[in-house]
Biopython code that builds the backbone (N, CA, C, O; Angstrom):
import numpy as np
from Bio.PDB.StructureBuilder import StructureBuilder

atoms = [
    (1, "UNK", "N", (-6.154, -8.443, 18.050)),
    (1, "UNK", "CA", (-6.385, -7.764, 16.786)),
    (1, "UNK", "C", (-5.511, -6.508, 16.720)),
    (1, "UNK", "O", (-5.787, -5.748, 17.648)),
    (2, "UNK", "N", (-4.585, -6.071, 15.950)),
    (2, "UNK", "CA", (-3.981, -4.834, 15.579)),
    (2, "UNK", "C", (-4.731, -3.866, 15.343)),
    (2, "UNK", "O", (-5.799, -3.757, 14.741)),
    (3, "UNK", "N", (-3.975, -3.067, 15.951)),
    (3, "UNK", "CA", (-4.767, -1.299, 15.947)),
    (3, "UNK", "C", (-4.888, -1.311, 14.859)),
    (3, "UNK", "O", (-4.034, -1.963, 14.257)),
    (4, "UNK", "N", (-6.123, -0.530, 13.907)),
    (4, "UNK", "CA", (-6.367, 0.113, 12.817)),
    (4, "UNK", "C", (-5.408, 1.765, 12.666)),
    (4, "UNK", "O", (-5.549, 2.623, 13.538)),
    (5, "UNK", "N", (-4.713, 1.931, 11.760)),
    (5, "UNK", "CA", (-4.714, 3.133, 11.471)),
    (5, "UNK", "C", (-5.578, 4.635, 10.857)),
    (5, "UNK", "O", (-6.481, 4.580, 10.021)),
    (6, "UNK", "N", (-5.134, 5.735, 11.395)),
    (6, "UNK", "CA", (-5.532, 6.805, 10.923)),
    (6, "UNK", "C", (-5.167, 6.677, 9.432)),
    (6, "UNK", "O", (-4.098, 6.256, 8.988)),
    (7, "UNK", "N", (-6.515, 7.223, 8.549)),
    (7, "UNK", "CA", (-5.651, 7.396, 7.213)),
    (7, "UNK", "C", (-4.312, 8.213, 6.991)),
    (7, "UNK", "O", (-3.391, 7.974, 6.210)),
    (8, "UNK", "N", (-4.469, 9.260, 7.915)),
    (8, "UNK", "CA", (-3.175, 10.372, 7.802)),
    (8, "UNK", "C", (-2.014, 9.268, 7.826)),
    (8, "UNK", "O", (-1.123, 9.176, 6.982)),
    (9, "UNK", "N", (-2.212, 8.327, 9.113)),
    (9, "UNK", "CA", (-0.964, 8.014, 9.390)),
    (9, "UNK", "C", (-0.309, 6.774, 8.586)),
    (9, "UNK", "O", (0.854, 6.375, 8.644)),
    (10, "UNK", "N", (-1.784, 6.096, 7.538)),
    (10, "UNK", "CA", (-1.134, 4.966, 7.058)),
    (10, "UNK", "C", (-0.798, 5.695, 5.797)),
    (10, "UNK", "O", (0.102, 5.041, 5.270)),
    (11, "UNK", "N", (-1.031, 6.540, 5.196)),
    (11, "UNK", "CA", (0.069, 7.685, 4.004)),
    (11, "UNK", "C", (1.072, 8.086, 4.483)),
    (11, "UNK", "O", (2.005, 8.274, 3.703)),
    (12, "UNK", "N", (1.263, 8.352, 5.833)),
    (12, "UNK", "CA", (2.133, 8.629, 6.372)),
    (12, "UNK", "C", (3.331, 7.818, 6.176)),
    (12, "UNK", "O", (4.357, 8.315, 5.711)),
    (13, "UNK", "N", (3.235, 6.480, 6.542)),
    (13, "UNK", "CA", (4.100, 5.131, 6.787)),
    (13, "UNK", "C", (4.160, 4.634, 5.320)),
    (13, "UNK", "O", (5.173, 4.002, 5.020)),
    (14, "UNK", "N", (3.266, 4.819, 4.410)),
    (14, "UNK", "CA", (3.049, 4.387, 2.462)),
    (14, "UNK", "C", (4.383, 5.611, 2.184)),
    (14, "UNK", "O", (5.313, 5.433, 1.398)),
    (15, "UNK", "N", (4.158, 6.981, 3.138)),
    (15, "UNK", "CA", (4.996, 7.704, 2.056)),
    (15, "UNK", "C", (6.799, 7.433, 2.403)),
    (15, "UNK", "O", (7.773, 7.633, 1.677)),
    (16, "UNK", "N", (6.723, 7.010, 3.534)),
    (16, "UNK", "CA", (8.037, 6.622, 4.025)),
    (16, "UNK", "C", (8.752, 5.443, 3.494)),
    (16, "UNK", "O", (9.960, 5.420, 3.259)),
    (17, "UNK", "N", (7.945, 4.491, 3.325)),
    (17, "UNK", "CA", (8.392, 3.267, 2.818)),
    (17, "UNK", "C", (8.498, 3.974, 0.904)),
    (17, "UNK", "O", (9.546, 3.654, 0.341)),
    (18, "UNK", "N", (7.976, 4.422, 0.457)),
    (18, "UNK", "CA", (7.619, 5.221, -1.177)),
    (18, "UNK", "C", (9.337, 5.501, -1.131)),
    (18, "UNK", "O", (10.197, 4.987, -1.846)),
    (19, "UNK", "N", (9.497, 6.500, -0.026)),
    (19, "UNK", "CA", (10.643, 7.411, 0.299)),
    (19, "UNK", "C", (11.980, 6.752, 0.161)),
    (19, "UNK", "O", (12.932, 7.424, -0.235)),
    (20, "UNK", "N", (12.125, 5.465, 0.463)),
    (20, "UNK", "CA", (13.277, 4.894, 0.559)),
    (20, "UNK", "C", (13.476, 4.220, -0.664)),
    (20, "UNK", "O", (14.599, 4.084, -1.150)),
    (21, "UNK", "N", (12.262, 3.716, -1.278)),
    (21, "UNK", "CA", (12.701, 2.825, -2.718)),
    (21, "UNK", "C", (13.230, 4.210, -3.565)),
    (21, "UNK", "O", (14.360, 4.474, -3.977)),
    (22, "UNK", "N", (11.898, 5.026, -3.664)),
    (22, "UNK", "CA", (12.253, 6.609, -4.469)),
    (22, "UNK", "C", (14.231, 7.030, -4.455)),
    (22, "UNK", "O", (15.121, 7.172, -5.293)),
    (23, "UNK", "N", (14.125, 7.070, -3.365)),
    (23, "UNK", "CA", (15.636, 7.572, -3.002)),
    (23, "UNK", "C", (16.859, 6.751, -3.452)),
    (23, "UNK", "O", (17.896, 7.013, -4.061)),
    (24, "UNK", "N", (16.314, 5.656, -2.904)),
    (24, "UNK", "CA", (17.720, 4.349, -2.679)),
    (24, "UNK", "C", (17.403, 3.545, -3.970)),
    (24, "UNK", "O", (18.288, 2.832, -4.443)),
    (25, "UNK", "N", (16.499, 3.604, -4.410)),
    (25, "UNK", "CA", (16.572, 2.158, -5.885)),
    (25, "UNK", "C", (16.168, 0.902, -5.336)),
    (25, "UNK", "O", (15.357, 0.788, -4.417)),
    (26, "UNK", "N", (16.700, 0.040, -5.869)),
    (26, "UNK", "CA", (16.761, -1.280, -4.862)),
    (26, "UNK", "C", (17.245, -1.708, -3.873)),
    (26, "UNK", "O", (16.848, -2.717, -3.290)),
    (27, "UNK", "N", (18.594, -0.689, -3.381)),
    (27, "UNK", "CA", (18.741, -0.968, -1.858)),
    (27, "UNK", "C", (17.800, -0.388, -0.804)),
    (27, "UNK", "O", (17.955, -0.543, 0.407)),
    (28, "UNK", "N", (16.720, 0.357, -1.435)),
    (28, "UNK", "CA", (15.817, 1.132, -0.325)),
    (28, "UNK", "C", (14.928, 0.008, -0.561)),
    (28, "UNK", "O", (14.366, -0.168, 0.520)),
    (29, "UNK", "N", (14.517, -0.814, -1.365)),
    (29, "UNK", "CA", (13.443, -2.155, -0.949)),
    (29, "UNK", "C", (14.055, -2.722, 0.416)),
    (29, "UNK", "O", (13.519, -2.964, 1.498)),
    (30, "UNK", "N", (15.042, -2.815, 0.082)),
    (30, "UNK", "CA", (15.850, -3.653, 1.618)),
    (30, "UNK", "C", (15.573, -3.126, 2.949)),
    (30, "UNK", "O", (15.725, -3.760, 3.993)),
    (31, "UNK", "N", (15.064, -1.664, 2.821)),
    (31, "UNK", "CA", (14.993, -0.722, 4.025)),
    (31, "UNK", "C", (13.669, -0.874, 4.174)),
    (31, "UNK", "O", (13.487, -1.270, 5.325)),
    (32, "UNK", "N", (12.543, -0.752, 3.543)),
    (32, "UNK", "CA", (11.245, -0.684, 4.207)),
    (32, "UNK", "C", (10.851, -1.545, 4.890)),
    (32, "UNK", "O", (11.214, -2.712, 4.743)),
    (33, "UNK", "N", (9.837, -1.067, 5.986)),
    (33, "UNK", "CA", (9.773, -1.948, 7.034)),
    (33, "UNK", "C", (8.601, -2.629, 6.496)),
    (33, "UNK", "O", (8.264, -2.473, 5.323)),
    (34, "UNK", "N", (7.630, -3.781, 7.744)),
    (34, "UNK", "CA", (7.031, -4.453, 7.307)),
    (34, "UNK", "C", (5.502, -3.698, 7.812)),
    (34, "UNK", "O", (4.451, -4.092, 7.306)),
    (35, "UNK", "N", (5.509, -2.873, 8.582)),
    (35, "UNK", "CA", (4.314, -1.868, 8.646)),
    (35, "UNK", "C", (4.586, -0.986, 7.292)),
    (35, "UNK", "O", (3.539, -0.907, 6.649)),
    (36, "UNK", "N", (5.522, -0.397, 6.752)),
    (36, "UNK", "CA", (5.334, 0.646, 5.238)),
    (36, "UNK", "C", (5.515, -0.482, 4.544)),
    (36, "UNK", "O", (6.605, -0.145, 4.079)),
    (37, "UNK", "N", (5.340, -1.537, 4.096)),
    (37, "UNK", "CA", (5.038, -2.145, 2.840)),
    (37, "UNK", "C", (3.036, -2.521, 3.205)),
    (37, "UNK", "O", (2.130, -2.361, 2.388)),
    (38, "UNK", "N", (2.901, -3.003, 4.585)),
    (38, "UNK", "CA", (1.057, -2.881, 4.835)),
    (38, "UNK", "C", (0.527, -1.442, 4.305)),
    (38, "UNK", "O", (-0.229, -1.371, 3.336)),
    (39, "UNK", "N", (0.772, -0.825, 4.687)),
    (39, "UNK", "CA", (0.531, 0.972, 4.215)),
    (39, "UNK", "C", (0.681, 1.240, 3.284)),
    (39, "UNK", "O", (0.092, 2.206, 2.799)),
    (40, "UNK", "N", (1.663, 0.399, 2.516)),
    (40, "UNK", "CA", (1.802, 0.398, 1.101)),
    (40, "UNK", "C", (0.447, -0.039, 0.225)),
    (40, "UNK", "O", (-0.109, 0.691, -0.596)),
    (41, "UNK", "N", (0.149, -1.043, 0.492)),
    (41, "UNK", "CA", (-0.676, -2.436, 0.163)),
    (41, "UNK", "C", (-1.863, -1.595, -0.052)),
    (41, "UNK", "O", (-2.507, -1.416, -1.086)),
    (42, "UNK", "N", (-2.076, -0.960, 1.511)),
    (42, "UNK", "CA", (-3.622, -0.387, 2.068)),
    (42, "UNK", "C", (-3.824, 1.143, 1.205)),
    (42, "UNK", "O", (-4.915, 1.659, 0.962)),
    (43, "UNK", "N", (-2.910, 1.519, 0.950)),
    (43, "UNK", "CA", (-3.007, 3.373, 0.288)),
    (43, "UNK", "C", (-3.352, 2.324, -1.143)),
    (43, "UNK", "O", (-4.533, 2.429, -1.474)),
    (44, "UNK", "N", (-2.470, 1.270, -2.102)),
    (44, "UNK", "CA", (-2.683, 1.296, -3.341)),
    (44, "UNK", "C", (-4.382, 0.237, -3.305)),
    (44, "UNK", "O", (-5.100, 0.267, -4.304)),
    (45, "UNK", "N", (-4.640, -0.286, -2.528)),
    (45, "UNK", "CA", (-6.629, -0.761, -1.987)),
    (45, "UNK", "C", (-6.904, 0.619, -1.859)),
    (45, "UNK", "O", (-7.514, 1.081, -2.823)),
    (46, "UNK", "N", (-6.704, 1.208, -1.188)),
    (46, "UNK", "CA", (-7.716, 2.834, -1.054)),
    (46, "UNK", "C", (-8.477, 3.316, -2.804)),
    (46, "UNK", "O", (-9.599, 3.409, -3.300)),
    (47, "UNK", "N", (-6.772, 3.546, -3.305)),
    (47, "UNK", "CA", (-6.876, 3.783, -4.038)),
    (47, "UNK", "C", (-7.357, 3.113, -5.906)),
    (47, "UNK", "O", (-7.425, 3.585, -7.041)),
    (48, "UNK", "N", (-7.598, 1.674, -5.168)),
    (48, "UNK", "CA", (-8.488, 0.912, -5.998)),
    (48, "UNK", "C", (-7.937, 0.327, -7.180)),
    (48, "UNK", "O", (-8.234, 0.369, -8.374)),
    (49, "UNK", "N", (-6.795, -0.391, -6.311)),
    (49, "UNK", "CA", (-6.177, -1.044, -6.656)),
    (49, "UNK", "C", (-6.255, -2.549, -6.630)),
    (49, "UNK", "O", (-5.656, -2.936, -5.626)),
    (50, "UNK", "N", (-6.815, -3.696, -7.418)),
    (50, "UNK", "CA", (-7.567, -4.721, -7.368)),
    (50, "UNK", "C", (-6.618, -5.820, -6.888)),
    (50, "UNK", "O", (-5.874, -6.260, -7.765)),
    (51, "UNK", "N", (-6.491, -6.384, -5.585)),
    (51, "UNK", "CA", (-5.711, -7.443, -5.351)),
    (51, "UNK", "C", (-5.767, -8.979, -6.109)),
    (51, "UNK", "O", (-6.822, -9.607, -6.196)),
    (52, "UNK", "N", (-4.525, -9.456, -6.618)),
    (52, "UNK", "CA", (-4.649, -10.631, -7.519)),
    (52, "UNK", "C", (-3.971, -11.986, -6.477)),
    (52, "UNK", "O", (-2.754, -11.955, -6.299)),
    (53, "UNK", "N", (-4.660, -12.966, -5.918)),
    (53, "UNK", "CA", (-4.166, -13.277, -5.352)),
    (53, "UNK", "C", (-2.837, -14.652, -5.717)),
    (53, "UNK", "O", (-2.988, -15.088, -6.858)),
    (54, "UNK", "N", (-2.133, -15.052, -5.256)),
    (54, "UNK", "CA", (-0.930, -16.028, -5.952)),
    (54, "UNK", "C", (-1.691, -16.622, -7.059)),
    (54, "UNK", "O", (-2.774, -16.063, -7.239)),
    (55, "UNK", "N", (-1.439, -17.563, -7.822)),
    (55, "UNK", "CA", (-1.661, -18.316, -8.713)),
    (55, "UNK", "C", (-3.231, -17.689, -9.391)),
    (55, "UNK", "O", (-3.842, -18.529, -10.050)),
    (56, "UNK", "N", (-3.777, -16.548, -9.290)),
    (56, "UNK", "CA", (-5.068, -16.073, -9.768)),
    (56, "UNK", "C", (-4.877, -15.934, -10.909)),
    (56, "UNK", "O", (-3.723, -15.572, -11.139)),
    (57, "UNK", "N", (-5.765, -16.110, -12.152)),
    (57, "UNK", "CA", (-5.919, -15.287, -13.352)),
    (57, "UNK", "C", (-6.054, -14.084, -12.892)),
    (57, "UNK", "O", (-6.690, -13.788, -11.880)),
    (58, "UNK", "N", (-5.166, -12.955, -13.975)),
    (58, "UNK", "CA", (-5.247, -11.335, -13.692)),
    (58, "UNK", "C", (-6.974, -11.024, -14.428)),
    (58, "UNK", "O", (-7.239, -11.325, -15.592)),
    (59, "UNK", "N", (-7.643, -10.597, -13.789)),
    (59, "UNK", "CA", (-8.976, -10.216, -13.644)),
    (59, "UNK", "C", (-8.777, -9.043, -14.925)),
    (59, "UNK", "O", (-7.665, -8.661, -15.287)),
    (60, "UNK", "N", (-10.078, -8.559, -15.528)),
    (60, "UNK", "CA", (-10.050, -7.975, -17.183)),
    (60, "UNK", "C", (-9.460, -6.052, -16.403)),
    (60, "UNK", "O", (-8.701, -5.164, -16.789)),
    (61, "UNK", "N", (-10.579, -6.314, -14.918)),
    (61, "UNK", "CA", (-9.933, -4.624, -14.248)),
    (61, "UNK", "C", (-9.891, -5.031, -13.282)),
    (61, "UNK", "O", (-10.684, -5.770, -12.699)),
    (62, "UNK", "N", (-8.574, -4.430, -12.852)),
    (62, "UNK", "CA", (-7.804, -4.337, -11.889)),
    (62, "UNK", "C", (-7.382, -3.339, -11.104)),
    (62, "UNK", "O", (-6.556, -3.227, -10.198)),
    (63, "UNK", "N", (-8.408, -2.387, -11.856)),
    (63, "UNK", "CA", (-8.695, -0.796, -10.669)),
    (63, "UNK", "C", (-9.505, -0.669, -10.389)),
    (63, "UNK", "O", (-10.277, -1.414, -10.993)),
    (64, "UNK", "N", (-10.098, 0.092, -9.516)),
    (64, "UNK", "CA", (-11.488, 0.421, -9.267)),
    (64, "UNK", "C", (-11.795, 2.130, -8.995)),
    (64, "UNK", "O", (-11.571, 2.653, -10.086)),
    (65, "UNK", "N", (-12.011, 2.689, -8.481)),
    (65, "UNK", "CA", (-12.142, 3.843, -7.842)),
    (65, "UNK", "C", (-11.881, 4.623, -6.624)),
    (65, "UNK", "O", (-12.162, 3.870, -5.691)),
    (66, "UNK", "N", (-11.485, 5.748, -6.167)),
    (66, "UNK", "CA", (-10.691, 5.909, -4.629)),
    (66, "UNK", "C", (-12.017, 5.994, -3.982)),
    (66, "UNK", "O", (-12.968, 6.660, -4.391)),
    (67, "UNK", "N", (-11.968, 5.072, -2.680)),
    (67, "UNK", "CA", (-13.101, 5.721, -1.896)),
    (67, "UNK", "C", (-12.378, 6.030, -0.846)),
    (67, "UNK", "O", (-11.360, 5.545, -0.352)),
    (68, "UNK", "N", (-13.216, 7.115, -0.519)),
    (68, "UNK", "CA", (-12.964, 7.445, 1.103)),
    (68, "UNK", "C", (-13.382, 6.963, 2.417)),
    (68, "UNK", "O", (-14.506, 7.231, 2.843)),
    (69, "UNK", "N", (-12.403, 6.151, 3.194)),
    (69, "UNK", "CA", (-12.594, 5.477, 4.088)),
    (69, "UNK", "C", (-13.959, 6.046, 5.317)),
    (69, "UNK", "O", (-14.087, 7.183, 5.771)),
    (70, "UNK", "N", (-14.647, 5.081, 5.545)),
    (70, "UNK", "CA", (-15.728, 5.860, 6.101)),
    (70, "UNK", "C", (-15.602, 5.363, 7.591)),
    (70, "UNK", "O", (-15.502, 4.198, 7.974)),
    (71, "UNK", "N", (-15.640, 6.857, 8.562)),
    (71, "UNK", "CA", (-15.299, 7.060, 10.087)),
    (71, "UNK", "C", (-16.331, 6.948, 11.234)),
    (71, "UNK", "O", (-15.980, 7.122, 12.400)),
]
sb = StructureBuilder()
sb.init_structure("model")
sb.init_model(0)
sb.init_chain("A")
sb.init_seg("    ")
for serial, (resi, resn, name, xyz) in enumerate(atoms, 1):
    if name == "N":
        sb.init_residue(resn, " ", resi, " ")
    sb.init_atom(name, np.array(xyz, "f"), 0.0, 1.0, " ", f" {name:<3s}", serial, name[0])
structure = sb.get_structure()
């Protein structure tokens, strides 16, 4: 089973992977790794963001609310 991350550190790795598209455009998609696109995934779920899965109808809401991960 893979280590769980610290929240610090999976914003950490969301803001790095953020950092390279932000910067580079579409050649910074090419740069993020495959831990900052998970961190990606996991900060925009934190933040209650409703996963649609392949072939799903898009659901009426598709946000929810930030919770804070509980320690």
């Amino acid at each position: 089973m893979p280590e769980r991350w610290e929240l610090h550190e999976m914003m950490q790795k969301a803001a790095r992977g953020l950092g390279k598209v932000d910067e580079l455009g579409p050649r910074g998609t090419t740069l993020v790794s495959q831990e900052e696109i998970e961190a990606m995934a996991g900060t925009l779920a934190l933040f209650g963001l409703v996963p649609i899965p392949p072939g799903a109808p898009v659901p009426e809401i598709i946000h929810g609310t930030f919770e804070e991960p509980q320690t």
